[in-house]
N, C-alpha and C positions, 0 to 999 in steps of 0.2 A: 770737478764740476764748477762753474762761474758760480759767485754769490749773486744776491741780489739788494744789499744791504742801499735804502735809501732809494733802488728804484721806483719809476711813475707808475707801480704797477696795480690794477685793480685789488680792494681789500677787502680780504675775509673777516669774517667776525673770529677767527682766532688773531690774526695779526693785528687786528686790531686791539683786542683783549689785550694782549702785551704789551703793544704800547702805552697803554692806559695806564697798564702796571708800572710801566720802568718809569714813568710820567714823563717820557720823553715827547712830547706832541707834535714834532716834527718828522720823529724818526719812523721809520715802520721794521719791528723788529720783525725781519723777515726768517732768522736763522729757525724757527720750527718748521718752519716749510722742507727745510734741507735736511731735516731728521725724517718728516712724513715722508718722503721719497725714500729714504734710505732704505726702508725693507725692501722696497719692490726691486731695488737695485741690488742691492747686496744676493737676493735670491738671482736673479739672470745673472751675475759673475760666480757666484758658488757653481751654478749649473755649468757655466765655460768653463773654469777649476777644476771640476770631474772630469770634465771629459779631457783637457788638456793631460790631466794624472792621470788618466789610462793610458791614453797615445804617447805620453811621453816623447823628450827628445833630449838629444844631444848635439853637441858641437865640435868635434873631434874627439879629443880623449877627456871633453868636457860635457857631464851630465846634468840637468836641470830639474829639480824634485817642486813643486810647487808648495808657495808657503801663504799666501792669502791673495782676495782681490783686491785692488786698491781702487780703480774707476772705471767706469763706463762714458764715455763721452757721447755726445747725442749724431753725431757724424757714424756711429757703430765700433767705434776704434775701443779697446780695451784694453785695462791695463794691470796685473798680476804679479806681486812679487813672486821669485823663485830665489831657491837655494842653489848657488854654482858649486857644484861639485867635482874637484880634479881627483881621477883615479889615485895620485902620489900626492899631497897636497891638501893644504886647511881648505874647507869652503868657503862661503860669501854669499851674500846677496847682490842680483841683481832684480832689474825691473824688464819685464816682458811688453811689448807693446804691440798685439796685435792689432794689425791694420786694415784698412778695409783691402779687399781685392780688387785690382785695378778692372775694369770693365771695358778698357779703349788699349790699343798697342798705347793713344798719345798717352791713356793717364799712367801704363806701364812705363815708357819712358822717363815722366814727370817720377814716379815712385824711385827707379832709379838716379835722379839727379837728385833726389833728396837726400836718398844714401850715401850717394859722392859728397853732396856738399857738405854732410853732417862729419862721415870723416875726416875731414878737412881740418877741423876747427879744433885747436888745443889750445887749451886758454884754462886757468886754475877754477875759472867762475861761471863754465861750462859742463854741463854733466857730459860726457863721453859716451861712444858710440862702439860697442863692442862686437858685434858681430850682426848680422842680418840672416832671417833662414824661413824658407817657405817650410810651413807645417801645415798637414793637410791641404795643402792647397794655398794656403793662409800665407801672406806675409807677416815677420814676426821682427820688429828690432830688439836689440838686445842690449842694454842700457845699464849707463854707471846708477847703481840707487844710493841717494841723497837719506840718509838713514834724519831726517828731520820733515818736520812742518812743511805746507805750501806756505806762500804769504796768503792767499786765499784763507786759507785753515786758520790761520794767526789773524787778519782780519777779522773773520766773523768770531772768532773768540773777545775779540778786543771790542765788538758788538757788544757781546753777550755781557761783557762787566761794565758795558755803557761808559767806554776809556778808550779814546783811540790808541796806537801804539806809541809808545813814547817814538820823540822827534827821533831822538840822535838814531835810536835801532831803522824807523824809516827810512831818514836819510841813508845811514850805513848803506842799506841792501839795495839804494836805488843807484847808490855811485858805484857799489861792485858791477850793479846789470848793465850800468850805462858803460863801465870799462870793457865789460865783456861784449858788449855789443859795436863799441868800437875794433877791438878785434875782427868783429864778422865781418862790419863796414869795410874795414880794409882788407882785407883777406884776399889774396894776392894766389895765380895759378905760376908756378914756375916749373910746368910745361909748355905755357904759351908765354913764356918771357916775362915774366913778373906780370899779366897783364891784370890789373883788376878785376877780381870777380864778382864786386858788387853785391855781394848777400847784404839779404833785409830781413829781418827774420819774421815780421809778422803775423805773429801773435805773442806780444810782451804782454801777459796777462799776470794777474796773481797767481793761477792757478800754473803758470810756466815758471816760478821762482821759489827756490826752495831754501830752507836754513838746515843746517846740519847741528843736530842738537848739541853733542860736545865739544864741535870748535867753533860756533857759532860760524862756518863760512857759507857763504851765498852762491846757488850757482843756479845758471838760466837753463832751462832745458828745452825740448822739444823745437828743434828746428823744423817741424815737418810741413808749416804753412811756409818753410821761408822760401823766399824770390832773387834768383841771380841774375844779372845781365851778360851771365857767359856764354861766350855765340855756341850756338847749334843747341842751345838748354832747350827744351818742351817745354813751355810754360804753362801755367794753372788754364785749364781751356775759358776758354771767354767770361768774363763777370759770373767766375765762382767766387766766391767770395769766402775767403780761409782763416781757422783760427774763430778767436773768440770777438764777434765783432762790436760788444758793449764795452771795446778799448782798441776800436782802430781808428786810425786818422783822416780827418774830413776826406781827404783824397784819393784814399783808398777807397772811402764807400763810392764816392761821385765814380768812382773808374776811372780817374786822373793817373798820371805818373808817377809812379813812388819813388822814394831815395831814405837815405838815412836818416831822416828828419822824420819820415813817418814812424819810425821807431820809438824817436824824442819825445814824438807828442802821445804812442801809447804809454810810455813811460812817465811821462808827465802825470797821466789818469792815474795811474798807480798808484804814485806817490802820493797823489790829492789825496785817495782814498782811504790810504794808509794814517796820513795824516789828521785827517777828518771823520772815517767812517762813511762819508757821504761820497754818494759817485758824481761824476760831472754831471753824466746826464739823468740828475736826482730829483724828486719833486718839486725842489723850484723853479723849474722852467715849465713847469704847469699850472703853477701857482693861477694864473691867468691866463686866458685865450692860449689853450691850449692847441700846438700847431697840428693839420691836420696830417695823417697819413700819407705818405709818397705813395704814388702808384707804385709796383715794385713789376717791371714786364721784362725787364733784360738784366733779368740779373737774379740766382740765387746764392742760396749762402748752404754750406757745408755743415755747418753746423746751426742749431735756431737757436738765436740769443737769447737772451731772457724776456725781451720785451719782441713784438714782432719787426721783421724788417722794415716795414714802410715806419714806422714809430722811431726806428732807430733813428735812418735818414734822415725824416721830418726833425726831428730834435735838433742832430747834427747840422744840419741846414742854419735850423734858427738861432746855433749857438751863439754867442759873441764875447766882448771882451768885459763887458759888463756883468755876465754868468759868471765869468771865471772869476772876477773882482770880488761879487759874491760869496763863490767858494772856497774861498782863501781870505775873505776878512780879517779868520779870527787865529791867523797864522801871523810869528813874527815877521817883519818886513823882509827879511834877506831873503826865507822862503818864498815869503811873496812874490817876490821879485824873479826865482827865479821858476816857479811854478805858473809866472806870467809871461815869461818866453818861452819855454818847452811846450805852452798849450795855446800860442799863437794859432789861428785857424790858418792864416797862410803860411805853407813852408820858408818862405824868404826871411818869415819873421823871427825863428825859431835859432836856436843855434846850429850852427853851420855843421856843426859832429859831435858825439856821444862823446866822446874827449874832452871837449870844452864843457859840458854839461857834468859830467865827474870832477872835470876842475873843481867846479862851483860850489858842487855838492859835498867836497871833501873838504873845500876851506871853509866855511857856514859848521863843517862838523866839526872843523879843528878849532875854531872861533867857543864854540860853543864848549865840547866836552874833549881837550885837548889828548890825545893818545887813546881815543877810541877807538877799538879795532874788534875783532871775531872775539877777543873771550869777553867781552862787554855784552857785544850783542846776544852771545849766548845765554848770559844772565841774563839781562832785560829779556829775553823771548823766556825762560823760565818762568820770570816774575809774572809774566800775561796768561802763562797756562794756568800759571800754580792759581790766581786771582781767579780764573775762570772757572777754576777746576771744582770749586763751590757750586756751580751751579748743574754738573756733570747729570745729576740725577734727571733735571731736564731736556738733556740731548748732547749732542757735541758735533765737530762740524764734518757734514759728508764723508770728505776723506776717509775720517775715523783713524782710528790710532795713537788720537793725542795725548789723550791722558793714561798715564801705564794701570795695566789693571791691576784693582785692589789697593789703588795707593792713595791714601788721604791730601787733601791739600800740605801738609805740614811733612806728608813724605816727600812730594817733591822736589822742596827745597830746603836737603838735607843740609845745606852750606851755609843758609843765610845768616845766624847767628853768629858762625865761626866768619865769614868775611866780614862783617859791621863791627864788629869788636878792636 
């Protein structure tokens, strides 16, 4: 599920209470909201859970026992770990993602070109695409699981101890997605003669980027909003709008052209936010004369953002360079600098590919913390649970999972001693 850390969103007298508490008077600690939901969630995937464990399935001489749920997205789409089972052979985890059923031959089509494109893609910083299978009825993909964190998860943890994530871990995960999305970018059919196939994967969200706890490595998942320009494709039918749209690019909302750029600039959000805790389109661009609502007539969205469509729009509309100047004041310059071109509002302004953007991003990390790489990052994502992990008795973040049961802050981080020494 999207956080909502720092949005325009109307406040309760618990979120407010909190903030009161952390004496952060800007921020709105929104992360109890995402534990209050968590029952009524976690009850409708237990009940899928059941009934998937009765019907059971398999994949060839491969069985799948189910082992907990992991989300419910607001589009209907569900998501369940299972235990892969080979008759001769250790088990494993994967992730189950059942999908909505298509209701059109076109949106049948389009489900099928997701499946194509998603096989496609082999990149170390991509989660992988294992099998595909109608159950009950149901289409079901069948996915590499990231046995780690979302950034979302890791985000509002780094809420919760009022500390954004350290830089270097940020940066790290934003240059492995910007590598792996350069891959997509060019990702080439040699059926039709090397010809470019254009994937865009839209929806770079936190909630699509994952850390793998004992190698620290990063990897993007969920191709299922992406957009090819390969002829004869089905496209998304008319101004549905895909993905998590409180991190898509002006031009995606407008119903403009997209390219690889729009990637950049939800990437850009990302990082902001990782960075900062605060989203781009965060209370201060309410601060004053607040813009009104878009009419919203041609056009829905697949999933409801956190705040409603005509608000998103409205926001996105009024953004400008001055917001972003704003959001990144109190970032060193290099970041500045380059979280001031990935979230240029016009595509022209932005960098030309996800290539040149991991450049940046990996020499600003070498500049800074020189041989930083996954066992670092794994550490520093440690250090952010373990810090948060104090506060556990008050909630923890939707996903769930993150902190192992029964273990004190000081279990966590079995190591730390022995590495400072």
């Amino acid at each position: 599920m999207t956080h909502e850390k720092d949005r325009p969103t109307a406040p309760d007298p618990e979120s407010v209470a909190s903030a009161e508490h952390s004496g952060s008077g800007d921020s709105t600690a929104t992360w109890p909201h995402r534990v209050r939901r968590k029952s009524a969630l976690a009850r409708g995937l237990e009940q899928l859970g059941r009934e998937l464990t009765r019907t059971g399935f398999s994949a060839g001489p491969v069985e799948f026992r189910l082992v907990r749920p992991l989300e419910e997205r607001d589009n209907g789409e569900q998501v369940l770990l299972f235990e892969r089972r080979l008759r001769h052979g250790l088990p494993g985890l994967v992730v189950v993602k059942r999908l909505q059923t298509p209701a059109s031959f076109r949106r049948r089509e389009r489900l099928k070109e997701q499946v194509t494109l998603a096989f496609r893609l082999r990149h170390p910083a991509i989660a992988q695409v294992h099998h595909f299978r109608v159950i009950d009825g149901a289409p079901h993909a069948i996915l590499e699981y990231v046995e780690g964190p979302s950034l979302d998860a890791l985000i509002t943890v780094a809420a919760m101890r009022e500390r954004p994530l350290p830089p270097a871990l940020a940066v790290y995960a934003a240059a492995e997605v910007a590598d792996a999305l350069h891959h997509a970018h060019t990702l080439t059919d040699p059926d039709d003669g090397g010809r470019p196939l254009g994937v865009i994967h839209r929806d770079v969200s936190p909630r699509n980027i994952r850390v793998e706890r004992g190698t620290g490595q990063v990897k993007l998942t969920d191709f299922g909003a992406a957009f090819s320009k390969r002829v004869g494709r089905e496209e998304t039918p008319e101004r549905l709008l895909k993905g998590d749209l409180m991190y898509a690019s002006p031009e995606y909302l407008r119903g403009a052209r997209v390219d690889a750029r729009s990637d950049i600039f939800s990437l850009g959000m990302v990082l902001l936010e990782a960075l900062t805790n605060r989203h781009l389109l965060g209370s201060w661009l309410l601060d004053e004369d607040p813009p009104r609502e878009v009419a919203v007539t041609d056009m829905t969205a697949d999933e409801e953002p956190d705040l409603p469509l005509g608000q998103v729009l409205a926001l996105m509309k009024r953004l400008s360079h001055v917001d972003v100047e704003r959001a990144t004041a109190r970032l060193p310059e290099g970041l500045r600098d380059i979280l001031r071109r990935a979230l240029q509002k016009e595509p022209s302004g932005r960098y030309a590919t996800a290539e040149e953007l991991c450049r940046e991003l990996r020499a600003w990390l070498q500049a800074l913390l020189p041989g930083y790489g996954r066992r670092e990052a794994a550490e520093d994502m440690a250090h952010v649970i373990a810090d948060a992990s104090a506060m556990r008795e008050l909630g923890e973040p939707l996903e769930g999972g993150l902190y192992p049961a029964g273990l004190d802050e000081h279990e966590l981080m079995p190591d730390v001693e022995e590495r400072s020494e």
